[in-house]
C-alpha positions as CSV (number, residue, x, y, z in Angstrom):
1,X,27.7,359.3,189.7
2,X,26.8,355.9,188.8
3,X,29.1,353.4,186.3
4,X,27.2,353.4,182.9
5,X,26.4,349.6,182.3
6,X,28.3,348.4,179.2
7,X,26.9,345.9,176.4
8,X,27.7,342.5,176.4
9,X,30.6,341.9,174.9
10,X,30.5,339.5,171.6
11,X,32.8,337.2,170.9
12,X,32.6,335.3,167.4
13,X,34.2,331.9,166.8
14,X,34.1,329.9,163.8
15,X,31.9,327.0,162.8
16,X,34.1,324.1,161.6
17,X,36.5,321.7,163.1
18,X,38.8,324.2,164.4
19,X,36.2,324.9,167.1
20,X,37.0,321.1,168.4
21,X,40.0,322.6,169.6
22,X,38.9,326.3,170.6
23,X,36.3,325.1,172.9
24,X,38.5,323.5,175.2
25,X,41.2,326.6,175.3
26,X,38.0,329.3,175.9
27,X,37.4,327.1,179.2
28,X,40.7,327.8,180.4
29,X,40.3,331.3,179.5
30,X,36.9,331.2,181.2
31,X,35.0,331.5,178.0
32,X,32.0,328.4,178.9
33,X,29.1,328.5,176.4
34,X,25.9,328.0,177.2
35,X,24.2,324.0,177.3
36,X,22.1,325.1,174.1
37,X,25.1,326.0,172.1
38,X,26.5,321.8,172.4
39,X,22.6,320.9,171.1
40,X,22.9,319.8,167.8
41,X,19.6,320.6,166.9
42,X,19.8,324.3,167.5
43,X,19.6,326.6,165.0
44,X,20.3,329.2,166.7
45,X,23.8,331.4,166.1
46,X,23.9,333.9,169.3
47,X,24.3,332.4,172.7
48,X,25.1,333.0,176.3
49,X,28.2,332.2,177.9
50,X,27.9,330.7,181.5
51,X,29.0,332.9,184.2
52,X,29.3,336.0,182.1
53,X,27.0,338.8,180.2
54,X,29.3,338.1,177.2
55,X,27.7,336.5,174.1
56,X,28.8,333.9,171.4
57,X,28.1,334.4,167.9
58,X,29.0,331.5,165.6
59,X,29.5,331.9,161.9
60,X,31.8,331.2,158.9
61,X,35.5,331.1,160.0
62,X,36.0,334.3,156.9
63,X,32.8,336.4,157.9
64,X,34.6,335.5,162.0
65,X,37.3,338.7,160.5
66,X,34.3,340.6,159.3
67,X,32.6,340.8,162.3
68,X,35.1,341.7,164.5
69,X,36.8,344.2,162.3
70,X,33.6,346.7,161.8
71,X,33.0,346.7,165.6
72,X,29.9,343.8,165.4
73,X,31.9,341.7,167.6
74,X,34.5,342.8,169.6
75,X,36.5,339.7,169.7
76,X,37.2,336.0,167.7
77,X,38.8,333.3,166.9
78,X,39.9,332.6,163.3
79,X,42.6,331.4,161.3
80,X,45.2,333.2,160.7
81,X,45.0,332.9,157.0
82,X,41.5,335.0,157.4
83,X,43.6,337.6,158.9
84,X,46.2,337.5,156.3
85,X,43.5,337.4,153.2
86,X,41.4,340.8,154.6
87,X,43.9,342.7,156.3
88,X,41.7,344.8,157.8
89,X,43.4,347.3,159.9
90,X,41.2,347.7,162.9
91,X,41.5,344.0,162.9
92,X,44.0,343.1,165.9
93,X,45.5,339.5,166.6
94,X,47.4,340.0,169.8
95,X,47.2,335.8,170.8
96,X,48.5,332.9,168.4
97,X,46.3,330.2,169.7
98,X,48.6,327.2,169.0
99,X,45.9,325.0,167.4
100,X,44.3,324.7,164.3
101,X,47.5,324.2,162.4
102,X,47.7,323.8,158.5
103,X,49.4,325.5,155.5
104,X,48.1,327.4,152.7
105,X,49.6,325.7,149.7
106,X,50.2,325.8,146.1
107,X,49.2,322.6,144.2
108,X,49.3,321.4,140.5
109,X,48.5,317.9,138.8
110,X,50.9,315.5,139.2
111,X,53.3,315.8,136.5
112,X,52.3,313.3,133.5
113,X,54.2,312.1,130.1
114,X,54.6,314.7,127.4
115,X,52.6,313.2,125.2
116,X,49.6,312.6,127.5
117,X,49.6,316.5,128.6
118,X,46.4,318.3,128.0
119,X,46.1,321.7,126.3
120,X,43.5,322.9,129.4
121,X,46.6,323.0,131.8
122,X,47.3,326.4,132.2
123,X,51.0,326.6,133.3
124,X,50.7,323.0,134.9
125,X,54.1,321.5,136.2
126,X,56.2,324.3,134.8
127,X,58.6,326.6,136.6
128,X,56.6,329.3,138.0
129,X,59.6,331.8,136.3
130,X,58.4,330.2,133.3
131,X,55.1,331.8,132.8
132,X,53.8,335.2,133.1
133,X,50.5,334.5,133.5
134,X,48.3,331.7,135.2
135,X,44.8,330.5,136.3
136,X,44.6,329.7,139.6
137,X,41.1,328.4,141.9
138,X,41.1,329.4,145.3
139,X,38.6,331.1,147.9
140,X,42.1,333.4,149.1
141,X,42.4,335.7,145.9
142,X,44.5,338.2,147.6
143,X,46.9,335.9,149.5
144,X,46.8,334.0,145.7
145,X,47.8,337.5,143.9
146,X,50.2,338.7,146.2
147,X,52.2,335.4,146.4
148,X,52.1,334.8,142.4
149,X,53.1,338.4,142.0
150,X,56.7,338.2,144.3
151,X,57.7,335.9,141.5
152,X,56.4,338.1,138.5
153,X,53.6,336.5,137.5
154,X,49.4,337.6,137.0
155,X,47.4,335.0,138.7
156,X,43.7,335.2,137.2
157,X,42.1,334.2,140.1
158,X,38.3,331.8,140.0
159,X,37.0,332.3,143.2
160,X,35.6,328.8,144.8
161,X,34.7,327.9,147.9
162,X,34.8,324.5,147.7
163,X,36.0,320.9,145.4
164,X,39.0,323.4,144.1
165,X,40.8,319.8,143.3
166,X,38.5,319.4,140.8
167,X,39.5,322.4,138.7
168,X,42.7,321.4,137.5
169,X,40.8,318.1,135.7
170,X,38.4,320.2,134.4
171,X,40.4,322.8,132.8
172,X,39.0,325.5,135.4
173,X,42.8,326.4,136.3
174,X,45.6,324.8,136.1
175,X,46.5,325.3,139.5
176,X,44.8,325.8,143.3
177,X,45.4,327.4,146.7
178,X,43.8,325.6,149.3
179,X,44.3,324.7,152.8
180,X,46.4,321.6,153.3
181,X,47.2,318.8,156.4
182,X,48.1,315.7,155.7
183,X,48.2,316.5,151.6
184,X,45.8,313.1,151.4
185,X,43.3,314.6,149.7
186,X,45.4,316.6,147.0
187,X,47.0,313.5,146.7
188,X,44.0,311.4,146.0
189,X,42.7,314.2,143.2
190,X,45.6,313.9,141.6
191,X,47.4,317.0,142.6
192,X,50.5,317.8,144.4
193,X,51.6,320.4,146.8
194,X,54.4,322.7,144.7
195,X,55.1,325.1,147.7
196,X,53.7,326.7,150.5
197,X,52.8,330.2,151.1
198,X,51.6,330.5,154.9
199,X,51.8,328.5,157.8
200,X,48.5,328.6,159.8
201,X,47.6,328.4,163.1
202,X,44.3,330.2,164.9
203,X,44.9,333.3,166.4
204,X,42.5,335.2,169.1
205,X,41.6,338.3,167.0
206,X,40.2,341.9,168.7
207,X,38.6,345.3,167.4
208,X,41.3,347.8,167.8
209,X,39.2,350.6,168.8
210,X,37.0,348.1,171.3
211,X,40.6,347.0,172.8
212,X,41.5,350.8,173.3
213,X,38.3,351.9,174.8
214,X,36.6,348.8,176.8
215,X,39.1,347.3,179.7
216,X,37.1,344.0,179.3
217,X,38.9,343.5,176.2
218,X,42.1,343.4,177.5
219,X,41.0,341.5,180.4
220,X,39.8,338.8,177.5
221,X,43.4,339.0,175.7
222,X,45.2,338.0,178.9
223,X,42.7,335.4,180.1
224,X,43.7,333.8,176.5
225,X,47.4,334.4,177.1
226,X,47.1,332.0,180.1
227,X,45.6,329.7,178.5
228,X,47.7,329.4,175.7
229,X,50.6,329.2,178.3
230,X,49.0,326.3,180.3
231,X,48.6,325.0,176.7
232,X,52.7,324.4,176.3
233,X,54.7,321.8,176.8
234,X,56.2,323.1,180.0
235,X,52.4,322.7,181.9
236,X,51.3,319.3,180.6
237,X,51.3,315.4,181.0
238,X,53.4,313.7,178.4
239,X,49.4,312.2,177.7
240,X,48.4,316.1,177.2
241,X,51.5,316.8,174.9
242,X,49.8,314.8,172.2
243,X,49.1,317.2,169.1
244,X,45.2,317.7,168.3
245,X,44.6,316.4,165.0
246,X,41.8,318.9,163.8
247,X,42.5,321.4,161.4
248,X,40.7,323.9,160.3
249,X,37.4,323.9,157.7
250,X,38.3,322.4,154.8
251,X,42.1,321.5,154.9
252,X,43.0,318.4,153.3
């Protein structure tokens, strides 16, 4: 009896500066895309990876989860604040990637005199045991909710997916949750970080069902494993120990 041929296997990786330091970690794990993919021009989103039958999809870093979770891809490469914020449970992440590292944060306007406080800052620079209720912009409403609500309070979340320092000054919210690096941009919006609620790094993520049923999966999960491993400290020059200084989309 003859071996059925399987599909191509997709692989979806996000578009954004956390690919800068993805692409270099897929061709240790053997993961080459295709000349057209680097063209700048190109339109396209779906593309051949050199060597293999396995396809690339590229797309937003949150629809990355989305894909891979309802079987559409079988594999990705996200943030693991994506995986945190759907919690999809056929969504796997068997591989912390070591790159792509930033914070989710809290941040509020820089606290100002009394008497030049405006009335549009909803729970601005008070305790957070303070209030009961607050305004919050942020494209993460459930990692916003569930963080506000260990410490007893309603977060109204306004979902943006971009400029969130600009809704503090505008009386939008009176605070954000938004990806930060360096804090340079808060900083020069006028906001500050008030605390943290995850660490983030990109993780490789898998369909659980795909990784049950097609040994190429697996195969894919190891091949990453090495990588990451000649990835550490351990393996490289002191030139290669340098940290990357990309981030993921949008961190600040």
């Amino acid at each position: 009896m003859s071996t059925p041929v399987l599909p191509p296997l997709t692989f979806a990786i996000p578009k954004g500066r956390i690919l800068d330091e993805a692409l270099p970690l897929m061709a240790r794990a053997g993961v080459v895309p295709e000349a057209e993919f680097f063209d700048k021009k190109s339109r396209a989103l779906s593309f051949a990876v050199e060597g293999s039958d396995m396809r690339l999809i590229r797309v937003r870093a949150f629809d990355v989860a989305t894909f891979v979770a309802h079987g559409a891809a079988q594999a990705g490469i996200v943030g693991s604040d994506v995986v945190e914020e759907f919690a999809y449970p056929d969504l796997y992440a068997p591989v912390d990637l070591d790159i792509g590292h930033c914070r989710l944060s809290v941040a509020e306007p820089v606290p100002v005199p009394a008497a030049h406080s405006g009335a549009n800052r909803i729970g601005a620079n008070a305790a957070e045991g303070a209030v009961s209720h607050l305004r919050v912009a942020s494209k993460y409403p459930n990692l916003t909710r569930r963080h506000f609500e260990r410490q007893g309070i309603a977060a109204e979340v306004v979902k943006l997916n971009g400029a969130m320092e600009l809704a503090p000054g505008l009386g939008l919210a009176g605070r954000i949750v938004d990806l930060v690096s360096t804090g340079r941009t808060l900083k020069e919006n006028g906001l500050e970080e008030s605390s943290v609620i995850l660490q983030i790094s990109a993780r490789l993520i898998v369909n659980r069902a795909a990784l049950k049923t097609d040994p190429r999966v697996g195969e894919l999960v190891e091949r990453f494993r090495a990588a990451v491993a000649q990835n550490t400290p351990a393996h490289n020059t002191p030139a290669q120990n340098t940290p990357a200084q990309n981030t993921p989309e949008s961190a600040g």
